[in-house]
Backbone as CSV, one residue per row, in Angstrom:
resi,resn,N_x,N_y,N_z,CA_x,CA_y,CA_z,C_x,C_y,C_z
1,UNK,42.856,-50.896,-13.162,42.296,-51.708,-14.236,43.090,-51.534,-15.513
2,UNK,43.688,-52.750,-15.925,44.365,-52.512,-17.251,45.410,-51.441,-17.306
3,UNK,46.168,-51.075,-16.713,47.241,-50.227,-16.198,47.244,-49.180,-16.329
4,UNK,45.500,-48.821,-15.836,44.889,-47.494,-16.084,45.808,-46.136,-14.767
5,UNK,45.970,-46.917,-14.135,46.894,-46.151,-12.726,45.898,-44.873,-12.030
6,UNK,47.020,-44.076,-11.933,46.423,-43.005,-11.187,47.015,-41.867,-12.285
7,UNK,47.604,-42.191,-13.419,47.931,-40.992,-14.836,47.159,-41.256,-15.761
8,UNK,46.923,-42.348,-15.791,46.376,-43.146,-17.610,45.301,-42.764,-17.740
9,UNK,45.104,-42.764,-19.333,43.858,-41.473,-19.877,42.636,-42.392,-19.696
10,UNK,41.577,-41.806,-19.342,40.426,-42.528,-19.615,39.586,-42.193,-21.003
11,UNK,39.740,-41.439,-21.401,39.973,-41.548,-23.518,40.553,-41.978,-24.364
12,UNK,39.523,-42.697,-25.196,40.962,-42.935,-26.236,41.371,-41.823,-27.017
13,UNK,41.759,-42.393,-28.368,42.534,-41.587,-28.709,41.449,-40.487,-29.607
14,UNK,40.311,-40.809,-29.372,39.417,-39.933,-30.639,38.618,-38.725,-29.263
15,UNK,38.755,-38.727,-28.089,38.307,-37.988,-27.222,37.250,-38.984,-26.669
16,UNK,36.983,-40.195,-26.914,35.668,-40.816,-26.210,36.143,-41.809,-24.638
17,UNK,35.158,-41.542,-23.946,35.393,-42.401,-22.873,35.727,-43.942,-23.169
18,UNK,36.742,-44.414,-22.469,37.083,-45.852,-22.784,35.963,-46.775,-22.720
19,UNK,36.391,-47.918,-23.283,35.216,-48.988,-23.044,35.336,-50.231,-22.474
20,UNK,36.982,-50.476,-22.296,37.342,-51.608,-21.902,37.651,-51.663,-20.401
21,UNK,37.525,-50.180,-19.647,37.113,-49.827,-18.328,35.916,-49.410,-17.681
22,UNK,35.806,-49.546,-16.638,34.630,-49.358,-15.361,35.482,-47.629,-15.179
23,UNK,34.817,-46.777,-15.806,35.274,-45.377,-15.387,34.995,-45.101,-13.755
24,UNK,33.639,-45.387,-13.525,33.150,-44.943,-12.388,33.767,-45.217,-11.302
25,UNK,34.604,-46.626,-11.329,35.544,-47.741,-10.306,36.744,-46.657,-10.346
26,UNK,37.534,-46.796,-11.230,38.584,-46.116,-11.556,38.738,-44.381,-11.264
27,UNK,37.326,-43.649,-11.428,37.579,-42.508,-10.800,37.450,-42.113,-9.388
28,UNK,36.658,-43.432,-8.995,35.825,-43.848,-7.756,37.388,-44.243,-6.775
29,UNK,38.464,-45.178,-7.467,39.694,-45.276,-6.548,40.804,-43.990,-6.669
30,UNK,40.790,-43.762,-7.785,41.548,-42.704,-7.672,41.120,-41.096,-6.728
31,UNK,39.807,-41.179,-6.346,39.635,-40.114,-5.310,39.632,-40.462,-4.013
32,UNK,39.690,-41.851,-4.137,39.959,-42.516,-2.505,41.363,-42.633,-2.305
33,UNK,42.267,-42.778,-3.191,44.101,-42.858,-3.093,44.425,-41.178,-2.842
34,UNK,43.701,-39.898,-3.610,43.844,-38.713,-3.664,43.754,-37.975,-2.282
35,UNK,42.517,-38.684,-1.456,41.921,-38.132,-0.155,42.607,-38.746,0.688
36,UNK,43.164,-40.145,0.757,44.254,-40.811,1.639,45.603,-39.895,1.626
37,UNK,46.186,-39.795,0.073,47.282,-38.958,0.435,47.074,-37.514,0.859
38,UNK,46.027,-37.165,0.821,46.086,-35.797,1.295,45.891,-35.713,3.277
39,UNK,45.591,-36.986,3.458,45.157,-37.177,4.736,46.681,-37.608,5.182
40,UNK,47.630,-38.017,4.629,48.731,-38.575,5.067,49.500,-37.315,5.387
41,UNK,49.454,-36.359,4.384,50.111,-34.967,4.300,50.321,-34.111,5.448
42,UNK,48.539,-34.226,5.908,48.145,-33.052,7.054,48.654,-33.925,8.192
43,UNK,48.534,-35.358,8.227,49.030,-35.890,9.536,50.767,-36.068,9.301
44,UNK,51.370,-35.997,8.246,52.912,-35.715,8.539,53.332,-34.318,9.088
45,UNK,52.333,-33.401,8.390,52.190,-31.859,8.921,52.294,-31.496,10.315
46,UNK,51.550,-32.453,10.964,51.347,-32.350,12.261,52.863,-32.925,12.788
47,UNK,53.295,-33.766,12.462,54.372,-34.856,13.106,55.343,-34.134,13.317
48,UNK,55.420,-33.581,12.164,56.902,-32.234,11.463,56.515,-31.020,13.039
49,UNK,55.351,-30.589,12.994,55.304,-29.366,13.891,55.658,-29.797,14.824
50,UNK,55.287,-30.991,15.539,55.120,-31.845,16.876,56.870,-31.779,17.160
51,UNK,57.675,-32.460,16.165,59.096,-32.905,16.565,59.638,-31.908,16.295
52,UNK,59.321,-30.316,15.899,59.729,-28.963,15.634,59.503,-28.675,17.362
53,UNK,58.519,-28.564,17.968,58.253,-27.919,19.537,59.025,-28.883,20.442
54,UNK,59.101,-30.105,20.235,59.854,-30.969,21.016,61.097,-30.861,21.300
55,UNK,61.975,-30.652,19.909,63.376,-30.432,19.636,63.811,-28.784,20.285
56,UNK,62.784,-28.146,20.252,62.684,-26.856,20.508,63.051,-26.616,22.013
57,UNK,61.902,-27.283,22.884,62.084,-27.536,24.472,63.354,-28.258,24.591
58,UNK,63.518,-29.130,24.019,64.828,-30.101,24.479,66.131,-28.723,24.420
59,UNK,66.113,-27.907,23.433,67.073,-27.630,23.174,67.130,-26.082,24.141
60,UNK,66.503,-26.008,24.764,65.428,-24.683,25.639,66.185,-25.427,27.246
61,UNK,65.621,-26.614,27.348,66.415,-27.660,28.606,67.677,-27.534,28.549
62,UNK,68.130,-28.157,27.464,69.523,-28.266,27.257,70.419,-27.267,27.391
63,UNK,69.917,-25.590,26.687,70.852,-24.460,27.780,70.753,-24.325,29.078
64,UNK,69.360,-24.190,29.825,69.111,-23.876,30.863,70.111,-24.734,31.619
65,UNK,69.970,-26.156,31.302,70.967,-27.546,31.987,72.133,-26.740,32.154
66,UNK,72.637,-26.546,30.712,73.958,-25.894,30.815,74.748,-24.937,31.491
67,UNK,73.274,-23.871,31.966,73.866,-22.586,32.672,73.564,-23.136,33.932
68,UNK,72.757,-23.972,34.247,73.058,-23.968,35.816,74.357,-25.447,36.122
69,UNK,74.907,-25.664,35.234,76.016,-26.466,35.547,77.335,-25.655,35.363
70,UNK,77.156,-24.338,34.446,78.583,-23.399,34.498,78.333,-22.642,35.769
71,UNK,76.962,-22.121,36.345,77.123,-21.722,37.575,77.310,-22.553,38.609
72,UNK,77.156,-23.625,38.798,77.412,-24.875,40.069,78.816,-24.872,40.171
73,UNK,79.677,-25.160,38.330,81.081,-25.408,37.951,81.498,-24.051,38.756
74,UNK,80.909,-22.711,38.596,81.830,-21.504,39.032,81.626,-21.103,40.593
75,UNK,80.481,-21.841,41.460,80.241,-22.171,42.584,81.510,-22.613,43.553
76,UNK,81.663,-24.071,42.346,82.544,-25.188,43.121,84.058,-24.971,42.471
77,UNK,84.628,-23.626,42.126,85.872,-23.073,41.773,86.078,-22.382,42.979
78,UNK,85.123,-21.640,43.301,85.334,-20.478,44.950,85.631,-21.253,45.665
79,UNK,84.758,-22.270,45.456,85.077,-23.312,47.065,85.741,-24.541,46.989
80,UNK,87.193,-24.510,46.090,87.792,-25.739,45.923,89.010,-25.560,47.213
81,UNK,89.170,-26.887,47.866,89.902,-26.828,48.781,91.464,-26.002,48.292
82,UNK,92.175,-25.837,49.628,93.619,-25.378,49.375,94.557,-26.902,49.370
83,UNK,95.232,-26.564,48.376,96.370,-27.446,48.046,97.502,-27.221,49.112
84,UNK,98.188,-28.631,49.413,99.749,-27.761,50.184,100.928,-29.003,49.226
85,UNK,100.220,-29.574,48.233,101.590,-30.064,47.370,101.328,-30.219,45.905
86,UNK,102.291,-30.946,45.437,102.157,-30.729,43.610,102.876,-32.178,43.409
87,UNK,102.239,-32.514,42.083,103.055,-33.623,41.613,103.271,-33.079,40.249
88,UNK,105.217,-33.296,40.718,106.145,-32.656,39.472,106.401,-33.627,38.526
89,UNK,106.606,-35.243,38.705,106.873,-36.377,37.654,106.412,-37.625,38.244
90,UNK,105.797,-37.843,37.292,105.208,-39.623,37.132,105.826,-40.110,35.861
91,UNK,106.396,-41.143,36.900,107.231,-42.634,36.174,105.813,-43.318,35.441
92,UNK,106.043,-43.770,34.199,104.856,-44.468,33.269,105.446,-46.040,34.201
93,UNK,103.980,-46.781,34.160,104.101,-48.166,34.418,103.894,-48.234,35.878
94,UNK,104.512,-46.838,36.474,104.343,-47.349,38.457,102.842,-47.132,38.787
95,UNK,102.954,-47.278,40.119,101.476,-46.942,40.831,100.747,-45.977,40.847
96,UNK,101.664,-44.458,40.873,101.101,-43.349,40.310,100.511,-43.293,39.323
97,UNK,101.318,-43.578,38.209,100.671,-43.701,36.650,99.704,-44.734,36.483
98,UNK,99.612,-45.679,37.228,98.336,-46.505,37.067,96.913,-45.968,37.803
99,UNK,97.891,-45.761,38.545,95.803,-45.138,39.065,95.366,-43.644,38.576
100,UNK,96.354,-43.117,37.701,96.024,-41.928,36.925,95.963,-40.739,37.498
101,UNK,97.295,-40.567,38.363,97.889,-39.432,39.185,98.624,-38.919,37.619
102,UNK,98.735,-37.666,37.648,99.018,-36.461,36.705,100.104,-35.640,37.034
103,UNK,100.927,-35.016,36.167,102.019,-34.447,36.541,101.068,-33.000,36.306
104,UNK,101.781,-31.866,37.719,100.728,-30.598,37.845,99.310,-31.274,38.371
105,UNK,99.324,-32.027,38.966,98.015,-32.453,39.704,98.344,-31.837,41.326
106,UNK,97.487,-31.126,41.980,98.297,-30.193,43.192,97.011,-31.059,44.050
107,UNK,97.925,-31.792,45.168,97.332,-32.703,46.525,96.666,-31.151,47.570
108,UNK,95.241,-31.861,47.526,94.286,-31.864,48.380,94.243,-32.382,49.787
109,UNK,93.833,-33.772,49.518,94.101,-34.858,50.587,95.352,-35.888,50.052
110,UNK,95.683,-36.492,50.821,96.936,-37.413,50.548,96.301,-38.764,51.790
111,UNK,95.195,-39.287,51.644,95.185,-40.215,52.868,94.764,-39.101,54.126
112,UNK,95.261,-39.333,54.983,95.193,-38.511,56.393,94.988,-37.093,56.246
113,UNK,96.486,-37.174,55.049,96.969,-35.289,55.117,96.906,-34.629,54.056
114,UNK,95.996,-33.352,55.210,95.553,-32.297,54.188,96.103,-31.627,54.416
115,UNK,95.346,-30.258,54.182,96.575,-29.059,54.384,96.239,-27.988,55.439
116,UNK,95.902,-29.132,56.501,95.318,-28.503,58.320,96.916,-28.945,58.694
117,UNK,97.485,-30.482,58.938,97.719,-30.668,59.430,99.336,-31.788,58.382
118,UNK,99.460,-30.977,57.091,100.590,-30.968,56.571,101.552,-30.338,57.279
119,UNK,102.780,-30.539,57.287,104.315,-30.193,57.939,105.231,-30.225,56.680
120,UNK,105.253,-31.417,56.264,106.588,-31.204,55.478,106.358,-32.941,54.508
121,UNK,107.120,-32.760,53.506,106.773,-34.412,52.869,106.991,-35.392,53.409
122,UNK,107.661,-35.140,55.060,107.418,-36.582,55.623,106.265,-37.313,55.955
123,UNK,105.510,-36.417,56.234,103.668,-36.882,56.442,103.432,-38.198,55.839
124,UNK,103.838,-37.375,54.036,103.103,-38.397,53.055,103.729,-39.479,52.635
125,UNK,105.407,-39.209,53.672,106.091,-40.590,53.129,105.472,-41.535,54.710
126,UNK,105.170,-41.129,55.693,104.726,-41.768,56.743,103.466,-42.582,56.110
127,UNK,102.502,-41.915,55.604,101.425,-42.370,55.220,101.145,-43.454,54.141
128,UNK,102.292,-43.468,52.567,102.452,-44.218,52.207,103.183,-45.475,52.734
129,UNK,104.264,-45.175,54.031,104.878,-46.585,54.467,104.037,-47.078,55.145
130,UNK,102.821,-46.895,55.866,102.118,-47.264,56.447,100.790,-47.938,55.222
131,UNK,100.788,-47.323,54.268,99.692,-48.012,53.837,100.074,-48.961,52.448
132,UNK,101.687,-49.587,52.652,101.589,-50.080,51.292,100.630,-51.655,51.139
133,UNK,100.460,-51.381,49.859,99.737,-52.723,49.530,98.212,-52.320,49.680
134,UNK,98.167,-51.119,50.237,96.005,-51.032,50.719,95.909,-49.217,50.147
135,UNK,94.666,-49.850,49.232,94.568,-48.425,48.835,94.637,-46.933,49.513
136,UNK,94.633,-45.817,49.453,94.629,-44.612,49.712,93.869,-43.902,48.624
137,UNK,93.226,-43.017,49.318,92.238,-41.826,48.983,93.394,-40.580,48.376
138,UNK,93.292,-40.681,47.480,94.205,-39.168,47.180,93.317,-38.046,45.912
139,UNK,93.209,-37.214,47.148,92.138,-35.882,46.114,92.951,-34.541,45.822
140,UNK,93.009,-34.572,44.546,93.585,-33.774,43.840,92.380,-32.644,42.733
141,UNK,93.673,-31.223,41.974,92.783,-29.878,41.868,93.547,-30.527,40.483
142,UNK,92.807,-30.806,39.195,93.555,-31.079,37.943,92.500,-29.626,37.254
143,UNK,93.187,-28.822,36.382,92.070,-28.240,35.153,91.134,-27.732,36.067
144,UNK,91.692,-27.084,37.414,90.281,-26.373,38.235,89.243,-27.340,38.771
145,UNK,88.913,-28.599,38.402,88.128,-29.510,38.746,88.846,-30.484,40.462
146,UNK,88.088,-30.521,40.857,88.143,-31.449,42.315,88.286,-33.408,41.645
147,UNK,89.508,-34.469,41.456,89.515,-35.147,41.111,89.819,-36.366,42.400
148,UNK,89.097,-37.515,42.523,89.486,-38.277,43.324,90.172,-39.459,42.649
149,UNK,91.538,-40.084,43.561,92.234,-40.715,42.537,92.395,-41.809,43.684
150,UNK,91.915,-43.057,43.666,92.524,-44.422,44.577,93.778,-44.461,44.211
151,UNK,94.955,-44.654,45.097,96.486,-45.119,44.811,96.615,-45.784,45.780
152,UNK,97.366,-47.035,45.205,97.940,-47.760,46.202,99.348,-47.911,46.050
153,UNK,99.892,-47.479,47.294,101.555,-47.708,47.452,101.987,-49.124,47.093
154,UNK,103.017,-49.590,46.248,103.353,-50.779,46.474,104.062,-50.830,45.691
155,UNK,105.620,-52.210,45.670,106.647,-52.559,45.563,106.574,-52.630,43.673
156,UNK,107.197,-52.469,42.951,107.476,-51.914,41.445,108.444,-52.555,40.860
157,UNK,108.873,-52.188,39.907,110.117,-52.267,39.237,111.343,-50.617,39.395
158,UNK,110.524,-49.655,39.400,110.980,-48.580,39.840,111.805,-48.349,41.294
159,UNK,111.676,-46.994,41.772,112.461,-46.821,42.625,110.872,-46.102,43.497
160,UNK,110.752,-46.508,45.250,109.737,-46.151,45.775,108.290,-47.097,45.605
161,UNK,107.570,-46.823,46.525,106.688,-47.586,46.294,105.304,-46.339,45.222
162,UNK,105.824,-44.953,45.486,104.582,-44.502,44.262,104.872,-44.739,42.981
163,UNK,106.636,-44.041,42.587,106.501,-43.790,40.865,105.914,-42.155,41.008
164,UNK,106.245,-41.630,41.827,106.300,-40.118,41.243,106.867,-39.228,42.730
165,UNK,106.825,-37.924,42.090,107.671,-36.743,42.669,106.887,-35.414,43.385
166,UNK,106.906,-35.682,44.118,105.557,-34.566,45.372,106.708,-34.004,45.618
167,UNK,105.910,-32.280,45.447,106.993,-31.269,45.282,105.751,-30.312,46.568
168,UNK,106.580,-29.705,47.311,105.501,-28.978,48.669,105.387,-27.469,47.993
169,UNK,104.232,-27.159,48.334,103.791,-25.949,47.446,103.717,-24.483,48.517
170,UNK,104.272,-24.057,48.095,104.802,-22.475,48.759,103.378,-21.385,48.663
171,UNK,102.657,-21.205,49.577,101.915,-20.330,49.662,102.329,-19.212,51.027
């Protein structure tokens, strides 16, 4: 009333109650705006604790997640297959480098050949002349991790149908 608010004096200036206001209205809203915000308070109170225990568990999940994925990760290090080759250079632009074969990426599988029934790098040149133009499965050990990489052999601008350099690994 009259821009009495929720500060403005209800005296004038000689100490007497105003006259050009409804005091009773005016003290009457201002304890209903007082009891609302205090009701807003205790229920943000609550909200604050609520997304305090929530964030709490999440973050309670979120290690636990973590340790049983460094133990699975240190699981599946014991039991990563044996390598019997290495790739020493990939040509940028060939087939290797497109399907995101890695130099120090050490062959797993190569297609057919693993390392039961590896001999010597003719295997994998048998296997690529036989499969150019149609993808191949090639599983490789990058950074300790088990990586599967589709390559397909086929005709380039380079020299070969991969674009890289399989080097046989001496164990």
């Amino acid at each position: 009333q009259k821009g009495v608010g929720m500060n403005g004096p209800l005296v004038d200036a000689e100490g007497f109650p105003r006259d050009d206001i409804d005091l009773y209205q005016v003290r009457s809203a201002r304890h209903d705006i007082i009891c609302l915000q205090n009701d807003h308070k205790a229920l943000m109170k609550q909200v604050e604790e609520a997304l305090h225990q929530l964030h709490a568990r999440e973050k309670e999940k979120h290690a636990k997640d973590e340790a049983e994925a460094l133990a699975e990760a240190m699981s599946q290090n014991q039991s990563l297959p044996q390598a019997f080759a290495k790739v020493n250079a990939v040509t940028p632009g060939s087939p290797a480098s497109i399907s995101g074969l890695q130099v120090d990426d050490e062959i797993v599988e190569f297609g057919s050949v693993n390392v039961n029934n590896f001999q010597n790098l003719q295997n994998i040149a048998t296997v690529v002349q036989h499969s150019e133009g149609r993808p191949l499965s090639v599983t490789v050990i990058r950074g300790g991790k088990k990586v599967h990489v589709g390559l397909t052999p086929k005709r380039w601008a380079g020299k070969g149908l991969l674009g890289c350099n399989i080097i046989p690994l001496q164990r």
